[in-house]
C-alpha positions as CSV (number, residue, x, y, z in Angstrom):
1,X,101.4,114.9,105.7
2,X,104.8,114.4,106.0
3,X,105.4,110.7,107.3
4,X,108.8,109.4,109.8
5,X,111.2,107.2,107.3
6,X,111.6,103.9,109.2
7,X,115.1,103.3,109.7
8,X,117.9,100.7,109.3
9,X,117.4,97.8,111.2
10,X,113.7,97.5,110.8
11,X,112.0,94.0,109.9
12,X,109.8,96.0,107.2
13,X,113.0,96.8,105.3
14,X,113.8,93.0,105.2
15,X,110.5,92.0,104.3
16,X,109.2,91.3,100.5
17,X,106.4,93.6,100.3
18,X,102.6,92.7,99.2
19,X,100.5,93.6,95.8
20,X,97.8,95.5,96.2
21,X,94.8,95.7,94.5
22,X,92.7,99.6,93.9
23,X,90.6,99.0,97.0
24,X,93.6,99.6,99.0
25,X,92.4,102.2,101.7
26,X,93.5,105.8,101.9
27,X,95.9,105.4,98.3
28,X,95.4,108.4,96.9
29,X,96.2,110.1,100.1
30,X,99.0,107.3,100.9
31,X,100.8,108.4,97.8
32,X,100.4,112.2,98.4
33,X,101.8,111.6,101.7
34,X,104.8,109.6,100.1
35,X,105.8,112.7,97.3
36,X,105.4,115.4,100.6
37,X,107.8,112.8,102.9
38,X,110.0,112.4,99.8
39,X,111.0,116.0,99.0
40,X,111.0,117.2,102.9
41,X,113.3,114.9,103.4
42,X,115.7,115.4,100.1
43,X,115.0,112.1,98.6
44,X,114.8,110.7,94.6
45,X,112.7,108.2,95.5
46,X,111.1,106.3,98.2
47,X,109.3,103.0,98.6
48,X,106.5,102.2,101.0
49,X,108.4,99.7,103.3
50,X,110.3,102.9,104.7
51,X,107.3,104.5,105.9
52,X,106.3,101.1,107.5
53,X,104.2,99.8,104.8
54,X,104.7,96.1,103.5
55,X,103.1,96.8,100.0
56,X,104.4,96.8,96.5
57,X,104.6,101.0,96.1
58,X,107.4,103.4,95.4
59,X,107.7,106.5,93.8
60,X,110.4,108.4,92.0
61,X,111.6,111.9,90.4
62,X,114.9,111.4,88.5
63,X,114.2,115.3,87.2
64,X,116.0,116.5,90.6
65,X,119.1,114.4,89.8
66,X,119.2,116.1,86.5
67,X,118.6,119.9,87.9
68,X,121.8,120.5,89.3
69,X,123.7,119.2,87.0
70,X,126.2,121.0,83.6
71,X,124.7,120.4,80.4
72,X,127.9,118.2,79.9
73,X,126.8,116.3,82.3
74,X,123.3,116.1,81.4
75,X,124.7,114.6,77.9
76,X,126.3,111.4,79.3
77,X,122.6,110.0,80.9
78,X,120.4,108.9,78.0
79,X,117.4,109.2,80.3
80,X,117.5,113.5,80.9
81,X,116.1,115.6,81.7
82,X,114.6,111.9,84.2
83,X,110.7,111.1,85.2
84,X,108.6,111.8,88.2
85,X,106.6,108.4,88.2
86,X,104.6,106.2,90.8
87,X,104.7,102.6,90.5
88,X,102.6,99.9,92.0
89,X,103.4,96.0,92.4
90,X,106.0,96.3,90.5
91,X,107.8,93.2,88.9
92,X,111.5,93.0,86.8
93,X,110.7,91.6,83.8
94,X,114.3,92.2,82.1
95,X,117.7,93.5,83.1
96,X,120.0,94.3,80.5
97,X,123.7,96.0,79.5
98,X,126.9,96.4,81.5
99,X,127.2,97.0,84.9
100,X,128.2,100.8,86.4
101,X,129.0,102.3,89.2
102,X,127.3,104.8,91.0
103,X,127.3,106.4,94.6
104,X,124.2,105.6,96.1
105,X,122.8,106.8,99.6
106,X,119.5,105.8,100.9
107,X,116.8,107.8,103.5
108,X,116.6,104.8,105.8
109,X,120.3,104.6,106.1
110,X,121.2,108.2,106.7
111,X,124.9,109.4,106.1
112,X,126.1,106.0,104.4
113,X,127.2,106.1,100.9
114,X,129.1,103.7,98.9
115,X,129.1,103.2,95.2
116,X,127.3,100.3,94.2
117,X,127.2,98.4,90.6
118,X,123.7,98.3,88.7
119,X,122.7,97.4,85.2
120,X,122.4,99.8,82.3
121,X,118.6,99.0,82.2
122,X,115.6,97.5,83.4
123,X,112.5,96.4,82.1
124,X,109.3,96.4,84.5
125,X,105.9,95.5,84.5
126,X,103.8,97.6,86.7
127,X,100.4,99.9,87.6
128,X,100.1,103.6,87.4
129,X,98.9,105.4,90.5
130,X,95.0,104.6,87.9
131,X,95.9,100.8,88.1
132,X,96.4,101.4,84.4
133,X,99.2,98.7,83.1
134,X,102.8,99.6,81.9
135,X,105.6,97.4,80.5
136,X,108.9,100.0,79.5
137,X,112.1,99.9,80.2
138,X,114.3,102.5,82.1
139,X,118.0,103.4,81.7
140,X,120.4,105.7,83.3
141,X,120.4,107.5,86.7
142,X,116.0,106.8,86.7
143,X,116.9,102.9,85.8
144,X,119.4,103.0,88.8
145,X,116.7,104.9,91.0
146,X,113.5,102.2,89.9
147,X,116.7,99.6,90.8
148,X,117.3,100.7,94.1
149,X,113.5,101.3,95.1
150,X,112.5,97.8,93.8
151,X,115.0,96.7,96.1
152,X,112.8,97.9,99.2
153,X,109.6,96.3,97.9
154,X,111.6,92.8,97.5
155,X,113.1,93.2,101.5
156,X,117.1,94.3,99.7
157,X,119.1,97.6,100.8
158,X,121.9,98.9,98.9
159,X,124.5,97.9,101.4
160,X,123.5,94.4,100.3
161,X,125.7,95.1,97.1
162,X,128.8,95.7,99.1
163,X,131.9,93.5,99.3
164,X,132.1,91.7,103.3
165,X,134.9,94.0,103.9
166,X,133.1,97.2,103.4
167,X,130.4,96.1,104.9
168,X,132.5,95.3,108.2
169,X,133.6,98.5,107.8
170,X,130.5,100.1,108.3
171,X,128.6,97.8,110.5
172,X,129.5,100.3,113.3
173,X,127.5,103.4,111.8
174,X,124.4,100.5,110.8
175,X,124.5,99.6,114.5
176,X,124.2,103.6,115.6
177,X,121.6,104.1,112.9
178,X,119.2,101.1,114.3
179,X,120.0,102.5,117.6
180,X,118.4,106.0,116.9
181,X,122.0,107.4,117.3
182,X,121.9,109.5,114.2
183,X,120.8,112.8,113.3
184,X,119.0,114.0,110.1
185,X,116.8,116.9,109.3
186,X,113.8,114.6,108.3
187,X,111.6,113.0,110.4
188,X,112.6,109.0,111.0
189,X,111.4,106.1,113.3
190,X,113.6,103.2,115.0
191,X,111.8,100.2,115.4
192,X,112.5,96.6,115.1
């Protein structure tokens, strides 16, 4: 079932989200729902908080990044061809290397973009969709995607990254987007 992404300006995004243990009801089907919501509406990733859920869950595919891209560019992400991964309570153990740029959009922000600085990697500790226990670290364009999905589990957006002046810049298209006064092709929800 494909579920309504919760947009900007709702408390869930602002709100560091919950572990959850296996007993957690409907999971199975939570994170079925989450891959169907995630590629209907276009997305690399997406994190429980933007379908209204305050838990420690998000889910990636960095192989979509990687699909339309030239084999040159392929060659300058050591991560290719990316993962298709869930990840429950999820915790930053390391981050490491230089920052880079990248331009970064999000679902529950539609038709914002900026390019936002990340580190080369990041090291988590975190449960398999079997509760099974993972330590590994992530580079590249999936590193940046874990990055910006951990974000939503710890209450942070992307625009957080931004410089005051850019974000002034933008606060008028936030304001329309909490307002419902945006239009996507993907289901969404405005709430407070």
């Amino acid at each position: 079932m494909i579920l309504p992404i919760v947009a900007y300006g709702a408390g869930v995004l602002r709100t560091v989200a919950k572990d959850i243990g296996s007993d957690y009801p409907d999971l199975k089907k939570l994170i079925e729902d989450m891959w169907e919501t995630m590629y209907a509406s276009s997305g690399v990733g997406l994190a429980a908080p933007q379908i209204n859920r305050g838990i420690r869950l998000f889910i990636i595919d960095s192989t979509q990044v990687f699909e339309g891209m030239d084999e040159d560019d392929v060659k300058k992400y050591p991560d290719a061809p990316g993962t298709k991964q869930v990840f429950i309570n999820a915790h930053i153990k390391e981050l490491n290397g230089e920052e880079w740029s990248y331009n970064e959009g999000c679902l529950s922000i539609p038709k914002v973009r900026e390019d936002i600085y990340r580190t080369e990697e990041v090291t988590l500790a975190y449960l398999d969709e079997n509760f099974e226990p993972h330590t590994r670290t992530f580079s590249g364009i999936t590193g940046r995607i874990i990055l910006h999905e951990y974000d939503h589990i710890e209450g942070k957006l992307f625009i957080d990254y931004l410089k005051p002046l850019k974000r002034r810049l933008i606060k008028g298209k936030l304001e329309d987007i909490s307002k419902g006064k945006v239009r996507v092709d993907y289901k969404m929800t405005f709430i407070k």
